[in-house]
mmCIF entry with sequence, helices, sheets and N, C-alpha, C, O atoms, coordinates in Angstrom:
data_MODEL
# 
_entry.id   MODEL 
# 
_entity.id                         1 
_entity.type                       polymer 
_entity.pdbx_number_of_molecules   1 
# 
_entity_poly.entity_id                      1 
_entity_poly.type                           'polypeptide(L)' 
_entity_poly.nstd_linkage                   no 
_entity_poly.nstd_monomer                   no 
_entity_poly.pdbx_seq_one_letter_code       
;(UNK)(UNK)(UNK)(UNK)(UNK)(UNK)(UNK)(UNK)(UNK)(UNK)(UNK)(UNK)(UNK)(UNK)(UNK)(UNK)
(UNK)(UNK)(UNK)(UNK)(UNK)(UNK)(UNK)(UNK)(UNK)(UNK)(UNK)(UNK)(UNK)(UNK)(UNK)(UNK)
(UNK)(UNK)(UNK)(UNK)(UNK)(UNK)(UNK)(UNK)(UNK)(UNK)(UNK)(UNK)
;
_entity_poly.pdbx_seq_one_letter_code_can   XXXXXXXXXXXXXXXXXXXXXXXXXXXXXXXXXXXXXXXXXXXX 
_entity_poly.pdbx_strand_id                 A 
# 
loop_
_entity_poly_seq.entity_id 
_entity_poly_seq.num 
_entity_poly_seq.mon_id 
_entity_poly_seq.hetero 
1 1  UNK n 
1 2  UNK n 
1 3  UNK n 
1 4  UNK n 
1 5  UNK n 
1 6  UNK n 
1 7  UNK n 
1 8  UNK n 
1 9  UNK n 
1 10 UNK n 
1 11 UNK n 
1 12 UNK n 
1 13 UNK n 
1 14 UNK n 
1 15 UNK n 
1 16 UNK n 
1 17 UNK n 
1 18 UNK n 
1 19 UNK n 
1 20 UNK n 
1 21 UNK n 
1 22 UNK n 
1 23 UNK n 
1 24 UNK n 
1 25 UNK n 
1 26 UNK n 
1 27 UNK n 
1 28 UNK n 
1 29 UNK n 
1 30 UNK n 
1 31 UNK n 
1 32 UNK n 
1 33 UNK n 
1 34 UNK n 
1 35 UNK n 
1 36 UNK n 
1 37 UNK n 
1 38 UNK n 
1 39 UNK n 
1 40 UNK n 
1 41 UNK n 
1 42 UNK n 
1 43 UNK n 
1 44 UNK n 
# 
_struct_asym.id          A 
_struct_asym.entity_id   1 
# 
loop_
_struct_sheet.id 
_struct_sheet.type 
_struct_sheet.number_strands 
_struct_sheet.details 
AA1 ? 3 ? 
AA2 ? 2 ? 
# 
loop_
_struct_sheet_order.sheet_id 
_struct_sheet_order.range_id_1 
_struct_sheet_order.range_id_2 
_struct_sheet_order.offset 
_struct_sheet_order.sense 
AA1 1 2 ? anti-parallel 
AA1 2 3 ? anti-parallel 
AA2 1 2 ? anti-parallel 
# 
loop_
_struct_sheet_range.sheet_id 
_struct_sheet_range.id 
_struct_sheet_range.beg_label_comp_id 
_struct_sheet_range.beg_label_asym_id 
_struct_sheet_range.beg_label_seq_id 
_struct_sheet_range.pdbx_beg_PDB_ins_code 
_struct_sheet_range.end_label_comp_id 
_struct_sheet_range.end_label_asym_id 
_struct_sheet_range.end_label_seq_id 
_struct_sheet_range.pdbx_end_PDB_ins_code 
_struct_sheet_range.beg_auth_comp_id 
_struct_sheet_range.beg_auth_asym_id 
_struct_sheet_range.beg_auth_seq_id 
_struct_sheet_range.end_auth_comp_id 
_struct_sheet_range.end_auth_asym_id 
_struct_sheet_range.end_auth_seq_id 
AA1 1 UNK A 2  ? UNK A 5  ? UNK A 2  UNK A 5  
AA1 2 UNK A 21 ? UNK A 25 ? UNK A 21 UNK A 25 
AA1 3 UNK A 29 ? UNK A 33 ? UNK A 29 UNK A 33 
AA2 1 UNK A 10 ? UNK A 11 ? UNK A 10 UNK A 11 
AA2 2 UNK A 16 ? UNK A 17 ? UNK A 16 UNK A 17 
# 
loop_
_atom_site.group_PDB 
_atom_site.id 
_atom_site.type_symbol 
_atom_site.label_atom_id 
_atom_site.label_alt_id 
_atom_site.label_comp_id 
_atom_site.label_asym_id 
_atom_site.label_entity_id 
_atom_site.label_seq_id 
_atom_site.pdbx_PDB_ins_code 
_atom_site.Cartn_x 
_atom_site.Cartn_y 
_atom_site.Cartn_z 
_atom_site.occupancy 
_atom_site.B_iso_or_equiv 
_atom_site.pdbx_formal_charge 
_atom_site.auth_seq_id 
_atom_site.auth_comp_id 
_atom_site.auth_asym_id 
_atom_site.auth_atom_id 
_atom_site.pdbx_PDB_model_num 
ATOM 1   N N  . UNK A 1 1  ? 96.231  89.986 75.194 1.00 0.00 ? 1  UNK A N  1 
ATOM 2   C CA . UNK A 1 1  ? 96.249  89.993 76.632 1.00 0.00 ? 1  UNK A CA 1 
ATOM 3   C C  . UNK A 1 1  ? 94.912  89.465 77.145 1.00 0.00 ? 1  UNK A C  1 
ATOM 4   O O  . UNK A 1 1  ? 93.827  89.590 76.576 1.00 0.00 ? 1  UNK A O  1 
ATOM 5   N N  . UNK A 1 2  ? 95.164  88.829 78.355 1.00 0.00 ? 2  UNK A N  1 
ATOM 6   C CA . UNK A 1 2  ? 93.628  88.008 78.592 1.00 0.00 ? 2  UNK A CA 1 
ATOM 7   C C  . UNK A 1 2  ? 93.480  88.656 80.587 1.00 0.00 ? 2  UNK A C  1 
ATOM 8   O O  . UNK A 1 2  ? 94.186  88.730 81.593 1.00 0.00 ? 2  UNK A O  1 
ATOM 9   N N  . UNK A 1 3  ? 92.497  88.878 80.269 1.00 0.00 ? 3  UNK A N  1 
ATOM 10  C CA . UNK A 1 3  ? 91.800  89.099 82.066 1.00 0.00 ? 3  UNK A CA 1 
ATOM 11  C C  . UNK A 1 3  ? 91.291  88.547 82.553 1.00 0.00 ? 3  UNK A C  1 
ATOM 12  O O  . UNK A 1 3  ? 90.774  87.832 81.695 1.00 0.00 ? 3  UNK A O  1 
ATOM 13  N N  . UNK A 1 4  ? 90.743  88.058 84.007 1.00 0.00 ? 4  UNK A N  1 
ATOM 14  C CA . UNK A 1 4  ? 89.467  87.578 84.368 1.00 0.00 ? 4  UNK A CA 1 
ATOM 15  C C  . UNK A 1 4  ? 89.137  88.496 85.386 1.00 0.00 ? 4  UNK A C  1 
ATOM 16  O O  . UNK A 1 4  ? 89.901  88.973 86.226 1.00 0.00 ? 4  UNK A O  1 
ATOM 17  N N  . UNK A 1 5  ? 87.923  88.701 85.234 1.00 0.00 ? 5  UNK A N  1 
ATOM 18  C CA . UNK A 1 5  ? 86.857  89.439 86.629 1.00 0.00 ? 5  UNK A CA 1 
ATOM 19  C C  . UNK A 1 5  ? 86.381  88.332 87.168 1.00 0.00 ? 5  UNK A C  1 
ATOM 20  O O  . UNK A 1 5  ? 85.502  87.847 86.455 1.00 0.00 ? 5  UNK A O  1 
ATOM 21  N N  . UNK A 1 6  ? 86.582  87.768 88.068 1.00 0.00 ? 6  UNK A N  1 
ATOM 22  C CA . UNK A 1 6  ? 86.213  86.489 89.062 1.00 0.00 ? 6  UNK A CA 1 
ATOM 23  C C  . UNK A 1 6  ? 85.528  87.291 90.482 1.00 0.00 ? 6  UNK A C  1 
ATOM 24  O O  . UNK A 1 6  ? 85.722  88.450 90.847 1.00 0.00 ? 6  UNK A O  1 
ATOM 25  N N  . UNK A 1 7  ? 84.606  86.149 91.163 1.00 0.00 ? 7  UNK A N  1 
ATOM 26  C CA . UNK A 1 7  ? 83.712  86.484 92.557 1.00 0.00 ? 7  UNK A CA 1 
ATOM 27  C C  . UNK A 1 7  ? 82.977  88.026 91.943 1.00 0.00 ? 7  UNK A C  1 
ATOM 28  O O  . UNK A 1 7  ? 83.342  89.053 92.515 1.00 0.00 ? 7  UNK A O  1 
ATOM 29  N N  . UNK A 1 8  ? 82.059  88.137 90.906 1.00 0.00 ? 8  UNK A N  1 
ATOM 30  C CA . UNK A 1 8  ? 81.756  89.245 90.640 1.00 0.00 ? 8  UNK A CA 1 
ATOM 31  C C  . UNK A 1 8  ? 80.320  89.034 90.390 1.00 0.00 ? 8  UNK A C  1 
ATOM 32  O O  . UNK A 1 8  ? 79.921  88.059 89.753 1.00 0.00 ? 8  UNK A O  1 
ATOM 33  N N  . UNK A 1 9  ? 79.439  90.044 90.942 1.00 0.00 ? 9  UNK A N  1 
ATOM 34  C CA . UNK A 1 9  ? 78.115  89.714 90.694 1.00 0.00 ? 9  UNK A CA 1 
ATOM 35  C C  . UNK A 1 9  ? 77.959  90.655 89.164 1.00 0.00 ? 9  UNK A C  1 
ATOM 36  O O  . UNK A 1 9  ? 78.362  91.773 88.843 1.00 0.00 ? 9  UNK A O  1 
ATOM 37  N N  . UNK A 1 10 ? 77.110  89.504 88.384 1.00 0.00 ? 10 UNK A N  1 
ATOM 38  C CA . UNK A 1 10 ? 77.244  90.176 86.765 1.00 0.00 ? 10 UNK A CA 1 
ATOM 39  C C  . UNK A 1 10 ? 75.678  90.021 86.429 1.00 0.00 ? 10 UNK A C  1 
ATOM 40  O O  . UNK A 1 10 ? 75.052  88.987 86.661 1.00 0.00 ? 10 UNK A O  1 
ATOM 41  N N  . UNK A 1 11 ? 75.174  91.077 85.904 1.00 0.00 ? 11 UNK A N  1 
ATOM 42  C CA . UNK A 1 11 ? 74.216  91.916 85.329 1.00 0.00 ? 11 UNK A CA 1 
ATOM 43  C C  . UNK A 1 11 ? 74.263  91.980 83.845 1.00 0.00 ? 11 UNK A C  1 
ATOM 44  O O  . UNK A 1 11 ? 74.785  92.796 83.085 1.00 0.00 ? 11 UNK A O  1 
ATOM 45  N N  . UNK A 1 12 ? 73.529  90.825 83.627 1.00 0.00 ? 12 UNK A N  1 
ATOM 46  C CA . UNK A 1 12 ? 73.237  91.068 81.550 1.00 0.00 ? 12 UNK A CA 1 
ATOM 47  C C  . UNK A 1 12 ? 71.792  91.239 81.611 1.00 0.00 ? 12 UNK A C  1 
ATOM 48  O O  . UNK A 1 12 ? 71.010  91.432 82.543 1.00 0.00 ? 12 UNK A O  1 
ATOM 49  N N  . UNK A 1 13 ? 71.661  91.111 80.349 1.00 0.00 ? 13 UNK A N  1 
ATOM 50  C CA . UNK A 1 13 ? 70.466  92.091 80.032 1.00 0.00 ? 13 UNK A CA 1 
ATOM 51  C C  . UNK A 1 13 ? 68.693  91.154 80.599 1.00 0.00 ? 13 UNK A C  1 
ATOM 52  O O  . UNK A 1 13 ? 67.615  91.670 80.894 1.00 0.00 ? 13 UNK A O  1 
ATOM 53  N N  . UNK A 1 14 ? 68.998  90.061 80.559 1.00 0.00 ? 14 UNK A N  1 
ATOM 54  C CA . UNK A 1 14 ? 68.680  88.916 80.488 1.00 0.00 ? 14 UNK A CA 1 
ATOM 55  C C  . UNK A 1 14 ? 68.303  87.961 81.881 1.00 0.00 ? 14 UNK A C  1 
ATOM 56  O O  . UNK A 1 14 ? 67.352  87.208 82.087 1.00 0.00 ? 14 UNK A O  1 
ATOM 57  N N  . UNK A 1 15 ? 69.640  88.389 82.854 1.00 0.00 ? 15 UNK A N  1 
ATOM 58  C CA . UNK A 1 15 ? 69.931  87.687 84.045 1.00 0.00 ? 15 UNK A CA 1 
ATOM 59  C C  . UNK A 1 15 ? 71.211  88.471 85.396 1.00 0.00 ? 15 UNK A C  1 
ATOM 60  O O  . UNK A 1 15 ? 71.967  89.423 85.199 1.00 0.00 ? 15 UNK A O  1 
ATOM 61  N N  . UNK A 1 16 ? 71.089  87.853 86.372 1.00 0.00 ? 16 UNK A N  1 
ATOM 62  C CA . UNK A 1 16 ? 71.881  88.235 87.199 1.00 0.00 ? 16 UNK A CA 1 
ATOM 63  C C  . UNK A 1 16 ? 71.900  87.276 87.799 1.00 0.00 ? 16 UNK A C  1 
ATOM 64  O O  . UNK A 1 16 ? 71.065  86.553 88.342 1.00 0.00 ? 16 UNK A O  1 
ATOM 65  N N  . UNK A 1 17 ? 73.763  87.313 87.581 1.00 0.00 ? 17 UNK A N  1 
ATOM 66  C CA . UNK A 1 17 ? 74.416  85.815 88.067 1.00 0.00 ? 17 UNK A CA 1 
ATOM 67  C C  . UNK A 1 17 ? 75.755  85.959 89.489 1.00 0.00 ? 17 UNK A C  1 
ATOM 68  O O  . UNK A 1 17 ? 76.890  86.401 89.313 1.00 0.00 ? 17 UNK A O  1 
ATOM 69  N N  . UNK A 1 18 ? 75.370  85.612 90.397 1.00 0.00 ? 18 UNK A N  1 
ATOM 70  C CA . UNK A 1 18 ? 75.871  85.949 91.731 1.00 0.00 ? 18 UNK A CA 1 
ATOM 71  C C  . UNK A 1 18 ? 77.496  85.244 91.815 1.00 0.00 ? 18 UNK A C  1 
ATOM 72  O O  . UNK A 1 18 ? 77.442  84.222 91.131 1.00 0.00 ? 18 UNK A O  1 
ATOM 73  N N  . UNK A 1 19 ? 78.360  85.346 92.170 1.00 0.00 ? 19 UNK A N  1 
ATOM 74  C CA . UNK A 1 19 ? 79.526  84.852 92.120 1.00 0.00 ? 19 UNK A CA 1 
ATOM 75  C C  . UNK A 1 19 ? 80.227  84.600 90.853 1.00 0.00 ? 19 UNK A C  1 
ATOM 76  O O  . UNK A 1 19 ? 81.057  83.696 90.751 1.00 0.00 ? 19 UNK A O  1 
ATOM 77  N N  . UNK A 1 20 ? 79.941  85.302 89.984 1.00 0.00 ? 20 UNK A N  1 
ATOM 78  C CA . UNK A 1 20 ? 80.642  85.191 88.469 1.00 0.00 ? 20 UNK A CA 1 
ATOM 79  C C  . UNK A 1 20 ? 81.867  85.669 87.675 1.00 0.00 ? 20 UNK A C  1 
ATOM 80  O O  . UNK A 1 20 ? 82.428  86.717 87.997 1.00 0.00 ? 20 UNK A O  1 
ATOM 81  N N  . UNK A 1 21 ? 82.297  84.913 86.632 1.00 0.00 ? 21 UNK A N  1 
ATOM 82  C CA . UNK A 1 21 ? 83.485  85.371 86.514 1.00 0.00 ? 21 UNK A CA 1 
ATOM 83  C C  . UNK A 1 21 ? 83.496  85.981 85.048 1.00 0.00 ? 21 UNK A C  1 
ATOM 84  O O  . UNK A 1 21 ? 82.599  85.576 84.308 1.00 0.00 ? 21 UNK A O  1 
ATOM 85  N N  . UNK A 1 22 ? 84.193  86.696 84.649 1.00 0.00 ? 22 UNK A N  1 
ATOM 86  C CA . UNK A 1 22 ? 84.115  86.970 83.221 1.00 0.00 ? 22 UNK A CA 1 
ATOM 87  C C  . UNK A 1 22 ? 85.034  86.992 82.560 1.00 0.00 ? 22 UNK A C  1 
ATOM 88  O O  . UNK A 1 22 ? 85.751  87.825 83.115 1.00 0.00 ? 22 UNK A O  1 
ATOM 89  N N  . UNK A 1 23 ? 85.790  86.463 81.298 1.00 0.00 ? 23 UNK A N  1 
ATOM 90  C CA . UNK A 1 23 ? 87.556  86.303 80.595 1.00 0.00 ? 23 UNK A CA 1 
ATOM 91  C C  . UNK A 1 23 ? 87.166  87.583 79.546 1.00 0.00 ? 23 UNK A C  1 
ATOM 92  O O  . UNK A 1 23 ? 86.178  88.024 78.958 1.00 0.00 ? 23 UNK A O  1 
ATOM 93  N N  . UNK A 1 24 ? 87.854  87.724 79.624 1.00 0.00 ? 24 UNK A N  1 
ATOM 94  C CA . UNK A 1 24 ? 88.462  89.426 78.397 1.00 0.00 ? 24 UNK A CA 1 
ATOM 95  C C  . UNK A 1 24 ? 89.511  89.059 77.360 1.00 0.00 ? 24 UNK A C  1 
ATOM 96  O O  . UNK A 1 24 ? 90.708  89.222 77.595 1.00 0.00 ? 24 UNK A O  1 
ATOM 97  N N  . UNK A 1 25 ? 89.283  88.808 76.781 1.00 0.00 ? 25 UNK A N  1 
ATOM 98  C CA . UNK A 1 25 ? 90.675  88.721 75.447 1.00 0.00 ? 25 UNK A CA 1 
ATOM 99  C C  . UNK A 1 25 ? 90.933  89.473 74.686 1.00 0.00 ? 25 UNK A C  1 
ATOM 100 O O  . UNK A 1 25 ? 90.584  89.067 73.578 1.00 0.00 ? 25 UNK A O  1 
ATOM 101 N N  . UNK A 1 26 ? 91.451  90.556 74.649 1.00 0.00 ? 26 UNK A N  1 
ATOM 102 C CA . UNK A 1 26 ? 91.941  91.540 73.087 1.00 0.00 ? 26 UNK A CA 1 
ATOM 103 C C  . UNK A 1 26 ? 91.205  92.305 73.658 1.00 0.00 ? 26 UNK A C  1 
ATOM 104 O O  . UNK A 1 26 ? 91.093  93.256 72.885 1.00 0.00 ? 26 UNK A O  1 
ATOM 105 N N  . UNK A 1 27 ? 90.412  92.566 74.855 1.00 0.00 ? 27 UNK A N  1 
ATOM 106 C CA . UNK A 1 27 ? 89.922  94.047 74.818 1.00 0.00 ? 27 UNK A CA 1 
ATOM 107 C C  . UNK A 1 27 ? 87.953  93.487 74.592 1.00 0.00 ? 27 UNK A C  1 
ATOM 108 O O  . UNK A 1 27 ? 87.027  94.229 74.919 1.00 0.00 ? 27 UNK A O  1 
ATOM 109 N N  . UNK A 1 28 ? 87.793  92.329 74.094 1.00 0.00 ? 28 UNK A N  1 
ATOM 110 C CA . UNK A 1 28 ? 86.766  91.311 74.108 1.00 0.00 ? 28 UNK A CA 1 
ATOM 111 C C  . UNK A 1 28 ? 85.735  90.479 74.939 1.00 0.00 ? 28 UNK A C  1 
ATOM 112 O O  . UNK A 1 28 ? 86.184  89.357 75.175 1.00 0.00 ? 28 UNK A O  1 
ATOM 113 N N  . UNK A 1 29 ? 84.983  90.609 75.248 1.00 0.00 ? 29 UNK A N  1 
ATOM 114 C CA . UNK A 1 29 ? 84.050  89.604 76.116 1.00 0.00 ? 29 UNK A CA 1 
ATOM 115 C C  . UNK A 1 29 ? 84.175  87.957 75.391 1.00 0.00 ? 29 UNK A C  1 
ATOM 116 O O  . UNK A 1 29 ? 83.415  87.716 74.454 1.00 0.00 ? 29 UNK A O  1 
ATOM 117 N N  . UNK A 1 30 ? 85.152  86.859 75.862 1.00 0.00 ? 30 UNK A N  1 
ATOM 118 C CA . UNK A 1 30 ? 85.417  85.920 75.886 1.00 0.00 ? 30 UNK A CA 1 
ATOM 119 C C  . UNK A 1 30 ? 84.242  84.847 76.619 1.00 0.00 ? 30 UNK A C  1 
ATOM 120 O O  . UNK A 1 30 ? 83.743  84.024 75.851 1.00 0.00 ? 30 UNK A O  1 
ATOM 121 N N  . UNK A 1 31 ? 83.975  84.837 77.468 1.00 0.00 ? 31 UNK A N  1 
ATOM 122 C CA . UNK A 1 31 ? 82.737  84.350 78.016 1.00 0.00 ? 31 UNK A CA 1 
ATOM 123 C C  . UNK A 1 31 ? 82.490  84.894 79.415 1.00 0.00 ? 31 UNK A C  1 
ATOM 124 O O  . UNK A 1 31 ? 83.296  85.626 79.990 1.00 0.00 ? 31 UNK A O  1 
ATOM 125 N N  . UNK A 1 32 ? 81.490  84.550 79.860 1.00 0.00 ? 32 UNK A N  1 
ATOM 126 C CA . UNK A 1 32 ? 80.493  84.616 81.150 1.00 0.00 ? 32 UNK A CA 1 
ATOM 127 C C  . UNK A 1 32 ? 80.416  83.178 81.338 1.00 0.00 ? 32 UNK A C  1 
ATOM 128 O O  . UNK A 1 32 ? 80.164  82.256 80.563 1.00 0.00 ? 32 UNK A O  1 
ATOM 129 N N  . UNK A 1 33 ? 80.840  83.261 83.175 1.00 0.00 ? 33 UNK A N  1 
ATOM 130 C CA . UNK A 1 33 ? 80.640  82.114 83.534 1.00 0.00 ? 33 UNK A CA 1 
ATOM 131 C C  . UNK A 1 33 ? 79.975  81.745 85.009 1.00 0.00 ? 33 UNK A C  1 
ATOM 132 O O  . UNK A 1 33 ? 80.621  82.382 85.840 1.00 0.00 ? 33 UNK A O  1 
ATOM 133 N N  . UNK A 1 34 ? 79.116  81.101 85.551 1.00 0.00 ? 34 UNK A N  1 
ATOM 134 C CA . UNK A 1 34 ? 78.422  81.414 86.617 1.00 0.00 ? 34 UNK A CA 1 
ATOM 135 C C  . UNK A 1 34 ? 79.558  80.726 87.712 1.00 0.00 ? 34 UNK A C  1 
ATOM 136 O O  . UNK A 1 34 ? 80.093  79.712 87.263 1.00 0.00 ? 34 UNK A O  1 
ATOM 137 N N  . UNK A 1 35 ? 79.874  81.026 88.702 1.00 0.00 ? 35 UNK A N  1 
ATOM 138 C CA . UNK A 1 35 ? 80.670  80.144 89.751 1.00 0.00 ? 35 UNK A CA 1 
ATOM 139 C C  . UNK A 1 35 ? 82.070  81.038 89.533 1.00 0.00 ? 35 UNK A C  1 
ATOM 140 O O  . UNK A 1 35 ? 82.101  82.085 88.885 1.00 0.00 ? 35 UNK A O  1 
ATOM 141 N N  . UNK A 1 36 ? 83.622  80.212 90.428 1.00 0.00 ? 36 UNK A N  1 
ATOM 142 C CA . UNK A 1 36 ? 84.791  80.899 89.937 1.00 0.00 ? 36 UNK A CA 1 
ATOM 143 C C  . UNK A 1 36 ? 85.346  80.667 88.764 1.00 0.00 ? 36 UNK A C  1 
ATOM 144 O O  . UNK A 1 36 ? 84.796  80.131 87.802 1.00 0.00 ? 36 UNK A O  1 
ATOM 145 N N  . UNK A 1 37 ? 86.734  81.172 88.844 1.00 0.00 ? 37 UNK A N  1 
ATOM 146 C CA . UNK A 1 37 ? 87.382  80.137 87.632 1.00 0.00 ? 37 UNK A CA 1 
ATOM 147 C C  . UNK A 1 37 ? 88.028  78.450 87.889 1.00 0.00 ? 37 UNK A C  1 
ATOM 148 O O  . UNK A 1 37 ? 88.123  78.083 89.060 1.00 0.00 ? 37 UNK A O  1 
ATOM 149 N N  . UNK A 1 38 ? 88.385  77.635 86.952 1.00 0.00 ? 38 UNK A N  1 
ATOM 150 C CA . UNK A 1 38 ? 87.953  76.735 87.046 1.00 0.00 ? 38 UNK A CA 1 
ATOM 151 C C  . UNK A 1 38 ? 89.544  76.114 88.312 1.00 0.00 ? 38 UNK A C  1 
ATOM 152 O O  . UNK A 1 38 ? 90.272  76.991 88.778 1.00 0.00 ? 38 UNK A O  1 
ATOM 153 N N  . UNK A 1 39 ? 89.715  75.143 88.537 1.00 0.00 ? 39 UNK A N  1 
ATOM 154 C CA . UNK A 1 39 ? 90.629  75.031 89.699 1.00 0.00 ? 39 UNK A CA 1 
ATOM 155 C C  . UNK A 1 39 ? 91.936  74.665 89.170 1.00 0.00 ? 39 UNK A C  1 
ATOM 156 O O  . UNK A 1 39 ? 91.970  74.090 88.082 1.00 0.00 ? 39 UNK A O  1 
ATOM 157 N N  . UNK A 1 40 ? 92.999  74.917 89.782 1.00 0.00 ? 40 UNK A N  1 
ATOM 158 C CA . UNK A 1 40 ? 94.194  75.425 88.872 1.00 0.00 ? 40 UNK A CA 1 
ATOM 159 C C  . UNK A 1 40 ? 94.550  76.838 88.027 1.00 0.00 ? 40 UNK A C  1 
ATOM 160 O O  . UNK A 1 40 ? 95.555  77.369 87.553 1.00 0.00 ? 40 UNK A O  1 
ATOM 161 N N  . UNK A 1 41 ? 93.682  77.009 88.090 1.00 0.00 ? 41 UNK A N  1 
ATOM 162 C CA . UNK A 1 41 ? 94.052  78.726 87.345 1.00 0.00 ? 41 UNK A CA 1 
ATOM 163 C C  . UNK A 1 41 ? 94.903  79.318 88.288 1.00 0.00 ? 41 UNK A C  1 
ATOM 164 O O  . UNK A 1 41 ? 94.836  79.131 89.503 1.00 0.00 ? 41 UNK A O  1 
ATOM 165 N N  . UNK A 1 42 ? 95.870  80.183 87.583 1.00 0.00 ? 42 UNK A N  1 
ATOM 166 C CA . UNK A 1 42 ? 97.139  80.713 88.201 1.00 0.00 ? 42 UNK A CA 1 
ATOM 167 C C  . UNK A 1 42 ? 96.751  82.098 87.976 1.00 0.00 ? 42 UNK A C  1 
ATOM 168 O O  . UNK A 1 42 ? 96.673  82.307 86.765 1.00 0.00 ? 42 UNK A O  1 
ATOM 169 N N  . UNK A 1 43 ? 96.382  83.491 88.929 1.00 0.00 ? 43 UNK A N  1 
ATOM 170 C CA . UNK A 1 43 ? 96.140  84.673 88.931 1.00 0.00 ? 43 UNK A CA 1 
ATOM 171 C C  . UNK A 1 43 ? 97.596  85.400 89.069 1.00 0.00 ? 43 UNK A C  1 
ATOM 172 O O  . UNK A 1 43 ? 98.419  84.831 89.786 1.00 0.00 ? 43 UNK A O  1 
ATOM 173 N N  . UNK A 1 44 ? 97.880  86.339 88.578 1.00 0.00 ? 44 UNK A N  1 
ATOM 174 C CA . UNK A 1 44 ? 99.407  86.914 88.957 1.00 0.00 ? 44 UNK A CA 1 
ATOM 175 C C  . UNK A 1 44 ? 99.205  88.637 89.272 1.00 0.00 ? 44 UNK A C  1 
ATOM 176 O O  . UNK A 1 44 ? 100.176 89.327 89.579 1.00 0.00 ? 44 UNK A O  1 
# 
């Protein structure tokens, strides 16, 4: 099963990235990405 947390301000250890999105796969951190998701993505 896959998620996204999109428009999310994200806090790593490292940085804080304002409008960000994050993909989840299996329960997994898939990536961090700065901005939304990319255009065409279908949310349900």
């Amino acid at each position: 099963m896959e998620y996204e947390l999109v428009n999310a301000c994200i806090v790593t250890k490292d940085r804080w990235i304002s409008n960000g999105s994050i993909v989840i796969k299996d329960g997994i951190i898939a990536s961090v990405n700065a901005g939304g998701p990319p255009a065409g993505k279908e949310f349900v």
